[in-house]
C-alpha positions as CSV (number, residue, x, y, z in Angstrom):
1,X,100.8,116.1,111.9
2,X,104.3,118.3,112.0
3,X,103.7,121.7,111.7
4,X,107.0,122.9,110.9
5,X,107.5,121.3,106.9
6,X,111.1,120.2,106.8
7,X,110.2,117.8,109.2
8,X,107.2,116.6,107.9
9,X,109.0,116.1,104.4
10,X,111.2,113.5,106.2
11,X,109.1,111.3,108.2
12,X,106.8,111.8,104.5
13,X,109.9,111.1,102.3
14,X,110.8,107.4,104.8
15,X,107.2,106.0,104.5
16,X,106.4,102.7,102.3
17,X,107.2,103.9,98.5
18,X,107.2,107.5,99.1
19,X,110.5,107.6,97.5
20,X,109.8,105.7,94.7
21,X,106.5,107.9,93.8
22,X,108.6,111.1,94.3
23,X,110.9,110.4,91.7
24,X,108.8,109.3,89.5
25,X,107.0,112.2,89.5
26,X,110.5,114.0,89.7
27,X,111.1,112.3,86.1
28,X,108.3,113.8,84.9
29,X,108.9,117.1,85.8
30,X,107.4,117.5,89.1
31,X,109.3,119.5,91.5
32,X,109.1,117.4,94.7
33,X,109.4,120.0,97.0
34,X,106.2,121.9,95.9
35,X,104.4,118.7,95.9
36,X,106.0,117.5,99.5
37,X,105.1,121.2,100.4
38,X,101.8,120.6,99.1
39,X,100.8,117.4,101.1
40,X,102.0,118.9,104.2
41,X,99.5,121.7,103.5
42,X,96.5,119.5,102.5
43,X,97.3,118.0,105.9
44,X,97.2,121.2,107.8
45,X,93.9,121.9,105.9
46,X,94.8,124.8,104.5
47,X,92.3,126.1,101.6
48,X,93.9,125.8,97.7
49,X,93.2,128.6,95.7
50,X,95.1,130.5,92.6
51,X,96.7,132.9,94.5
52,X,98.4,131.0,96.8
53,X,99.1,128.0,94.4
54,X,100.8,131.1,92.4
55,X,102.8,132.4,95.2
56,X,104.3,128.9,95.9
57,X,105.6,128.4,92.1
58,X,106.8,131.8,92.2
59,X,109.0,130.8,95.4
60,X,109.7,127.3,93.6
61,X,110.1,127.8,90.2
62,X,113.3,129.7,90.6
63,X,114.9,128.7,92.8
64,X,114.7,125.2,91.5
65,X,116.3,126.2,88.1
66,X,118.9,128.3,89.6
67,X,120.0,126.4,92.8
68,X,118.7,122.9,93.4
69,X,118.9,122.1,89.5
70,X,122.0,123.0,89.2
71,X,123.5,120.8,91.6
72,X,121.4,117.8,91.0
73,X,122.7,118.4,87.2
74,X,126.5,118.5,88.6
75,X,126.0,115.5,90.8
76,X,123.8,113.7,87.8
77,X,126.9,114.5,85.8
78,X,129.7,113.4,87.9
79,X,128.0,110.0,88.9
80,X,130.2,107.7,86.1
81,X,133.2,109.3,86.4
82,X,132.9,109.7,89.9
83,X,132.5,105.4,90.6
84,X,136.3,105.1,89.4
85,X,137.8,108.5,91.2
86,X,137.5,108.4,94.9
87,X,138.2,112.4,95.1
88,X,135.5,112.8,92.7
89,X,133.6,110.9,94.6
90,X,133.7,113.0,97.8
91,X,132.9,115.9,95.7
92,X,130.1,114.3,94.6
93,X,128.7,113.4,97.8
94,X,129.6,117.1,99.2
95,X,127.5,118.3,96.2
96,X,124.6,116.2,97.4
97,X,124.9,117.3,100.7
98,X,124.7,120.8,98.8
99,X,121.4,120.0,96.8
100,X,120.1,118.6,100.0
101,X,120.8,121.6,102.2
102,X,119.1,123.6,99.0
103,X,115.8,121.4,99.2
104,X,115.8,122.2,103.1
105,X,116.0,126.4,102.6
106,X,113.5,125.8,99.9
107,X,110.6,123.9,101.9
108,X,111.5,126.7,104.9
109,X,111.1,129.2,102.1
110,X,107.6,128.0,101.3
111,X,106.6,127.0,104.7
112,X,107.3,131.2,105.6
113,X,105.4,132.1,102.7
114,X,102.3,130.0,103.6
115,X,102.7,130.3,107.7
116,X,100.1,132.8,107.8
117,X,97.6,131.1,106.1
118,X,94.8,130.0,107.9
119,X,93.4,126.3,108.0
120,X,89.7,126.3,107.1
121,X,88.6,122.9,106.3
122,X,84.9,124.7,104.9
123,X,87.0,125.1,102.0
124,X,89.1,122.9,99.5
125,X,92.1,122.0,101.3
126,X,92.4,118.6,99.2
127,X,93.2,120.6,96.0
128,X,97.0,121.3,96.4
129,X,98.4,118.5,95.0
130,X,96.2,118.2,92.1
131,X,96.7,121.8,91.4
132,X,100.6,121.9,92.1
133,X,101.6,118.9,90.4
134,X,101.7,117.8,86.5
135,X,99.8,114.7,86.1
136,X,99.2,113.5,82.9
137,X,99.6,109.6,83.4
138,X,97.9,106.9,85.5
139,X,100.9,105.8,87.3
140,X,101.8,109.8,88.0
141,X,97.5,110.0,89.9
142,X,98.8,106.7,91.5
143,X,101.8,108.5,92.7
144,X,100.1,111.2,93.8
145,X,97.2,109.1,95.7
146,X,100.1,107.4,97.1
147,X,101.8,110.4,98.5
148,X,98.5,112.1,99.7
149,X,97.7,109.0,101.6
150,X,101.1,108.5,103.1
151,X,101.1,112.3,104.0
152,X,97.6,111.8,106.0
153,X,99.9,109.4,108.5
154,X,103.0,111.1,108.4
C-alpha cells in the first residue's frame, strides 16, 4: 500500500470501476477526495473516530466549496459552448488541469493533517468510509464496497 495519498488516489482512481463508483457518489454529494482520502486511511489501518473524521471535513469542506467547486462549476459550465469554440476549449481543459491540481493540494492537505496518526488495527480502522461518506442508497453501499475493496489492492 502507498503511503504517500496522492499516489494512492491514482493507482485507486485506474482500477476496474473505480471511476464510475466515484462519480456516482460525486452525484450524490460525496466529496471524492475525503472518501479517496478515507480508503487510503482504512488501508493504512488507521483507527476512525469523531475527532479525526471532524478534522478531515474541516480541511475538506472548504476548500471544496471555495476552490475545487468552483472550477468544476466553470468547466461544467463551459462544456457546450466550449464543443463548438476551440479557444474555449483550451480554457476549458486549462481549467481542468486547474481543478485537478486543486484535488492534488487537497489530498496533501489531508494526508498532513492525518500523517501523525498512528495505525492501530486493535481499533476500528474499517469505519472511515462509512463515517465520511453519505450513503443513503444501495447502489451508493455498492459503490462504496466497491471502492473499499479496490483500495485493499491498490
Amino acid at each position: 500500500m502507498d503511503t504517500d495519498l496522492w499516489r494512492f488516489a491514482e493507482t485507486l482512481y485506474r482500477r476496474p470501476s473505480v471511476e464510475t463508483a466515484c462519480l456516482h457518489l460525486q452525484a450524490q454529494g460525496n466529496d471524492v477526495c475525503l472518501l479517496l482520502c478515507a480508503a487510503w486511511l482504512e488501508c493504512r489501518g488507521v483507527a476512525c473516530n469523531t475527532e479525526r473524521a471532524d478534522c478531515l471535513r474541516a480541511i475538506t469542506q472548504p476548500w471544496q466549496r471555495e476552490v475545487v467547486g468552483e472550477l468544476r462549476r466553470l468547466r461544467l459550465q463551459w462544456r457546450a459552448a466550449s464543443q463548438h469554440d476551440s479557444a474555449l476549449a483550451a480554457l476549458r481543459e486549462q481549467i481542468k488541469q486547474l481543478e485537478l491540481a486543486a484535488e492534488r493540494e487537497l489530498l496533501q492537505r489531508l494526508a498532513l493533517s492525518s500523517h501523525d496518526w498512528p495505525n492501530d488495527a486493535s481499533e476500528d480502522a474499517h469505519g472511515w468510509l462509512h463515517t465520511l461518506a453519505l450513503a443513503s442508497t444501495p447502489a451508493d453501499r455498492d459503490a462504496l464496497h466497491l471502492l473499499r475493496v479496490a483500495a485493499q489492492h491498490a
